[in-house]
N, CA and C atoms as a LAMMPS dump frame, in Angstrom:
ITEM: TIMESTEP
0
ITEM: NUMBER OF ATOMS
246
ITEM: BOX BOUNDS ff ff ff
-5.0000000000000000e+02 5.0000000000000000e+02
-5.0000000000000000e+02 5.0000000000000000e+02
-5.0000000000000000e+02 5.0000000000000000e+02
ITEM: ATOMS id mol type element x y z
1 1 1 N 258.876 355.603 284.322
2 1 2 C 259.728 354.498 284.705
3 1 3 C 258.894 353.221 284.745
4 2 1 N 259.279 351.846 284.38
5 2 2 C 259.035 350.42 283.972
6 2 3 C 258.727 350.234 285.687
7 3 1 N 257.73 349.655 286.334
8 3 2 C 257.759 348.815 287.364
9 3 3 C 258.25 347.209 287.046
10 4 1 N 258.759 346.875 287.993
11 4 2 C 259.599 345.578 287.839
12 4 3 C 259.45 344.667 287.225
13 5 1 N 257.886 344.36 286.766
14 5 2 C 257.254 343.105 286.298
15 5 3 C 257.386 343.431 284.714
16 6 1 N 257.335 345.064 284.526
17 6 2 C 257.529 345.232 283.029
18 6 3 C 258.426 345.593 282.386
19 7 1 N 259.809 346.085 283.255
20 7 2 C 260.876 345.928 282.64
21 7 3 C 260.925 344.863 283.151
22 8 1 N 260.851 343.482 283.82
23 8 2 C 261.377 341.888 283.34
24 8 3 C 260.832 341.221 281.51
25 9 1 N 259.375 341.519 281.67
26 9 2 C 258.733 341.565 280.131
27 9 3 C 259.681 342.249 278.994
28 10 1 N 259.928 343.366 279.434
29 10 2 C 260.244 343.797 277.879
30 10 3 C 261.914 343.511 277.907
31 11 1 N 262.608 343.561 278.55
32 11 2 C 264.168 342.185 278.372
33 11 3 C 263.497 341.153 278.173
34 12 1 N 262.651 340.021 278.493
35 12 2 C 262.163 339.246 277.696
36 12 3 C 262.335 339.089 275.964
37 13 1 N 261.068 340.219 276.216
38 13 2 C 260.287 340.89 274.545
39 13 3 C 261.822 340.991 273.6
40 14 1 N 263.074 341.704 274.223
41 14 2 C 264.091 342.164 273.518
42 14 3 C 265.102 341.305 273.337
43 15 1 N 265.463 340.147 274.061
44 15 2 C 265.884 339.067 273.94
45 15 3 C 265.386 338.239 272.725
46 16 1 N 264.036 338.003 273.123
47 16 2 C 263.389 336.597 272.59
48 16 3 C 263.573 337.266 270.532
49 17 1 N 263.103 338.734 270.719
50 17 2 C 263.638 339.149 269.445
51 17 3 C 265.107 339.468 268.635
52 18 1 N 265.721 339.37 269.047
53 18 2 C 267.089 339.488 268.987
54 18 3 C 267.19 337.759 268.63
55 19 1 N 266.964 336.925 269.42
56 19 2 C 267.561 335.072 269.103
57 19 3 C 266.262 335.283 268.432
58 20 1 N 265.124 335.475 267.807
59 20 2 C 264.559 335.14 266.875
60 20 3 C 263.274 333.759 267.428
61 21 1 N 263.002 333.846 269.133
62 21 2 C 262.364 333.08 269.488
63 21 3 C 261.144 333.764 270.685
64 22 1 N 260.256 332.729 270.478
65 22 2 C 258.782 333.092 271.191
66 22 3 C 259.313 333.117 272.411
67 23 1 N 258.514 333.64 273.436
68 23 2 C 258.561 334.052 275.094
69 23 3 C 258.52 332.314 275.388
70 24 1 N 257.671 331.705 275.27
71 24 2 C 257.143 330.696 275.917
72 24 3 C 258.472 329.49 275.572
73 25 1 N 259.204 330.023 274.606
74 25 2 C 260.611 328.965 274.24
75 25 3 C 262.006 329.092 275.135
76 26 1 N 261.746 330.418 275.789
77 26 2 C 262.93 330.487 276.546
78 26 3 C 262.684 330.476 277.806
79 27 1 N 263.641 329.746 278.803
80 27 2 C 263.509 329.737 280.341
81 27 3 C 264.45 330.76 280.676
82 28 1 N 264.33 330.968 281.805
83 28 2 C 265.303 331.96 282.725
84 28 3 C 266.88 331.572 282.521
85 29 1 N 267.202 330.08 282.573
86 29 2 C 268.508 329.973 282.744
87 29 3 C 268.631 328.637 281.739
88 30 1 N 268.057 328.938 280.045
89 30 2 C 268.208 328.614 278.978
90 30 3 C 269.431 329.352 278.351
91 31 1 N 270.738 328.457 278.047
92 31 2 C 271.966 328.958 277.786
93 31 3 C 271.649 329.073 275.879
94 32 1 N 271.393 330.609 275.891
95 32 2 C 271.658 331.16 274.152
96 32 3 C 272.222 330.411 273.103
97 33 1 N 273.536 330.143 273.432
98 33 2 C 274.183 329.67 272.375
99 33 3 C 274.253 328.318 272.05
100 34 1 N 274.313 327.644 273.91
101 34 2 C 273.877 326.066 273.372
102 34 3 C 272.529 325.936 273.665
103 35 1 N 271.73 325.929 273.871
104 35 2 C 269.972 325.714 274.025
105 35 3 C 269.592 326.363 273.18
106 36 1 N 270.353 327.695 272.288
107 36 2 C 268.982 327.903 271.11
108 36 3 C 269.9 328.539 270.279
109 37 1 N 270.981 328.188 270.111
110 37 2 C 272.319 328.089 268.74
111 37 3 C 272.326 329.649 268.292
112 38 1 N 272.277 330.552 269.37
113 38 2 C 272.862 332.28 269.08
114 38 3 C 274.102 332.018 268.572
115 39 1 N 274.547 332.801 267.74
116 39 2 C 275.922 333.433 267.463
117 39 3 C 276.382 334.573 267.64
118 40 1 N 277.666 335.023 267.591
119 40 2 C 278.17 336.127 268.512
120 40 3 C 277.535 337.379 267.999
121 41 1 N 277.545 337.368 267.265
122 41 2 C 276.278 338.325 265.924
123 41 3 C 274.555 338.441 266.666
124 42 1 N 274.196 337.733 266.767
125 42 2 C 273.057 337.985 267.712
126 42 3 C 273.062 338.331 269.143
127 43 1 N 274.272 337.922 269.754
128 43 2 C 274.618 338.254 271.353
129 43 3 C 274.734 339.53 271.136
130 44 1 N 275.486 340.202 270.177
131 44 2 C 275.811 342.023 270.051
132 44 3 C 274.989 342.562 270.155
133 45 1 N 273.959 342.185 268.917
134 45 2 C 272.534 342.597 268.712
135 45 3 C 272.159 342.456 269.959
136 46 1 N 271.623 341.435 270.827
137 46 2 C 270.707 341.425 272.369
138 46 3 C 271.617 343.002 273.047
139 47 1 N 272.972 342.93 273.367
140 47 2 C 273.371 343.937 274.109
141 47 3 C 273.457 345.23 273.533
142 48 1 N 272.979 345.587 271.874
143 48 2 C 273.03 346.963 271.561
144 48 3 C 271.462 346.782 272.004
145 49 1 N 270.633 346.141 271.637
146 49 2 C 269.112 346.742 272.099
147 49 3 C 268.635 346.924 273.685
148 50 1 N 269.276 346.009 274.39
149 50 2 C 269.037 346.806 275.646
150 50 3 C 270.112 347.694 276.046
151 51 1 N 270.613 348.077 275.608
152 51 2 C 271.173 349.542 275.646
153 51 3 C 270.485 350.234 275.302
154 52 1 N 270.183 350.414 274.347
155 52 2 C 269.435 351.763 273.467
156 52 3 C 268.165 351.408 274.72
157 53 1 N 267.309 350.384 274.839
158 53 2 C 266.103 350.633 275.48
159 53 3 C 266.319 351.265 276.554
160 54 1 N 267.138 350.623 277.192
161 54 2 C 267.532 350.808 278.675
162 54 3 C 268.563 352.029 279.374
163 55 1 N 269.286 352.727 277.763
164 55 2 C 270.116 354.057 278.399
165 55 3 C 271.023 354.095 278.746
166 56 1 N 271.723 352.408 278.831
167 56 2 C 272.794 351.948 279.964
168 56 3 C 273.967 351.796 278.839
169 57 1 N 275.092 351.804 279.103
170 57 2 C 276.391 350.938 278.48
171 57 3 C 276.821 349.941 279.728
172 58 1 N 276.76 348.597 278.773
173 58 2 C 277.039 347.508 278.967
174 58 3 C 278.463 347.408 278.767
175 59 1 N 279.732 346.921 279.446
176 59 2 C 281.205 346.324 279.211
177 59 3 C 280.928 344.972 278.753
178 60 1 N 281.594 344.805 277.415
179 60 2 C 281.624 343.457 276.863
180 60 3 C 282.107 342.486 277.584
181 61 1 N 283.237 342.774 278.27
182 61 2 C 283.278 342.063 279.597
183 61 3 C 282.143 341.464 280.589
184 62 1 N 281.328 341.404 280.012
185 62 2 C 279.907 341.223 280.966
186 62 3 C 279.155 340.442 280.185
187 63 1 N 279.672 339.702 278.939
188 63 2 C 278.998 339.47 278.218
189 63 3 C 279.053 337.535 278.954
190 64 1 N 280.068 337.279 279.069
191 64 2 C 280.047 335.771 279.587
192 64 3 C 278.582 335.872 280.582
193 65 1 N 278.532 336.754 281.358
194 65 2 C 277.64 336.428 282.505
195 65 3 C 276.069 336.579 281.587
196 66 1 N 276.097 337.074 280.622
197 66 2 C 274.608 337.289 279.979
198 66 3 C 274.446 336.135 279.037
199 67 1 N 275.048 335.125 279.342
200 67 2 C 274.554 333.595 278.402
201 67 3 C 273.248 333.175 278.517
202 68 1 N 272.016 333.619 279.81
203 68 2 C 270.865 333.188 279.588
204 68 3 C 270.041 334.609 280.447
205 69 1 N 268.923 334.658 280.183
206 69 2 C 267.942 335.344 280.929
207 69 3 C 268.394 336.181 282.264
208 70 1 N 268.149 334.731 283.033
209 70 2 C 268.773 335.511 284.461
210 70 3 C 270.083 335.828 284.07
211 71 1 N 271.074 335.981 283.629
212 71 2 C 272.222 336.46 283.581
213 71 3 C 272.148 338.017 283.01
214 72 1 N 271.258 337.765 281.91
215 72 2 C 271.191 339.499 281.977
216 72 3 C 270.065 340.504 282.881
217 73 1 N 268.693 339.883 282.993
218 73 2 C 268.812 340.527 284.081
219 73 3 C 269.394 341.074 285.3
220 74 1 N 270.5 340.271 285.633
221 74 2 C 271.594 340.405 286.996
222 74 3 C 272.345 341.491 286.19
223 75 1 N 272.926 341.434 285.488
224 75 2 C 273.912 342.564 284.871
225 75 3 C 272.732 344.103 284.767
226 76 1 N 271.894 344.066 283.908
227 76 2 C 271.008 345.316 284.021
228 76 3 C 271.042 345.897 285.416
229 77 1 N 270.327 344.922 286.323
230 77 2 C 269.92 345.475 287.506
231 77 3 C 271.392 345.983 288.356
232 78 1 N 272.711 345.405 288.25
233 78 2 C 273.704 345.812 288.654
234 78 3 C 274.431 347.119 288.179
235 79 1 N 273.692 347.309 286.543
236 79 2 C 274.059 348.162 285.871
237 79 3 C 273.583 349.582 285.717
238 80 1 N 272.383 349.441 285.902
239 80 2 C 271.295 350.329 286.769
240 80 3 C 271.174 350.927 287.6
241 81 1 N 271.615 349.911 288.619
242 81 2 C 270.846 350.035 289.944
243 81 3 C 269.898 349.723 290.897
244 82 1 N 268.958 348.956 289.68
245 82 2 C 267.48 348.668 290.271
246 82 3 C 267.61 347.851 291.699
């Protein structure tokens, strides 16, 4: 099991690859679609890969709240458990 600091890193890592951008380009509560021009096509992509990493099913319904960083971390950890 990930201690906290490294599952925050690798949602990072799986994000920043999915929008196609470096760690150091995205903030916590940098909005995807307007701060770094995602399309709904890459939002899928972010939520099939932390699925598969993470084990979890995500409700697309959940997808408004995952517009930046902290938003999906909050959903994981709700989704989880952590």
């Amino acid at each position: 099991m990930l201690t906290t600091d490294a599952r925050q890193i690798r949602i990072t890592e799986i994000v920043c690859d999915r929008l196609e951008l470096e760690p150091e380009e995205l903030a916590e509560t940098d909005r995807f679609v307007e701060e770094h021009g995602a399309d709904s096509l890459a939002l899928i992509g972010v939520l099939a890969a932390l699925e598969k990493e993470f084990k979890v099913t995500i409700d697309q319904s959940e997808m408004p709240r995952m517009a930046h960083l902290a938003g999906v971390r909050e959903v994981l950890s709700e989704t989880k458990g952590w």
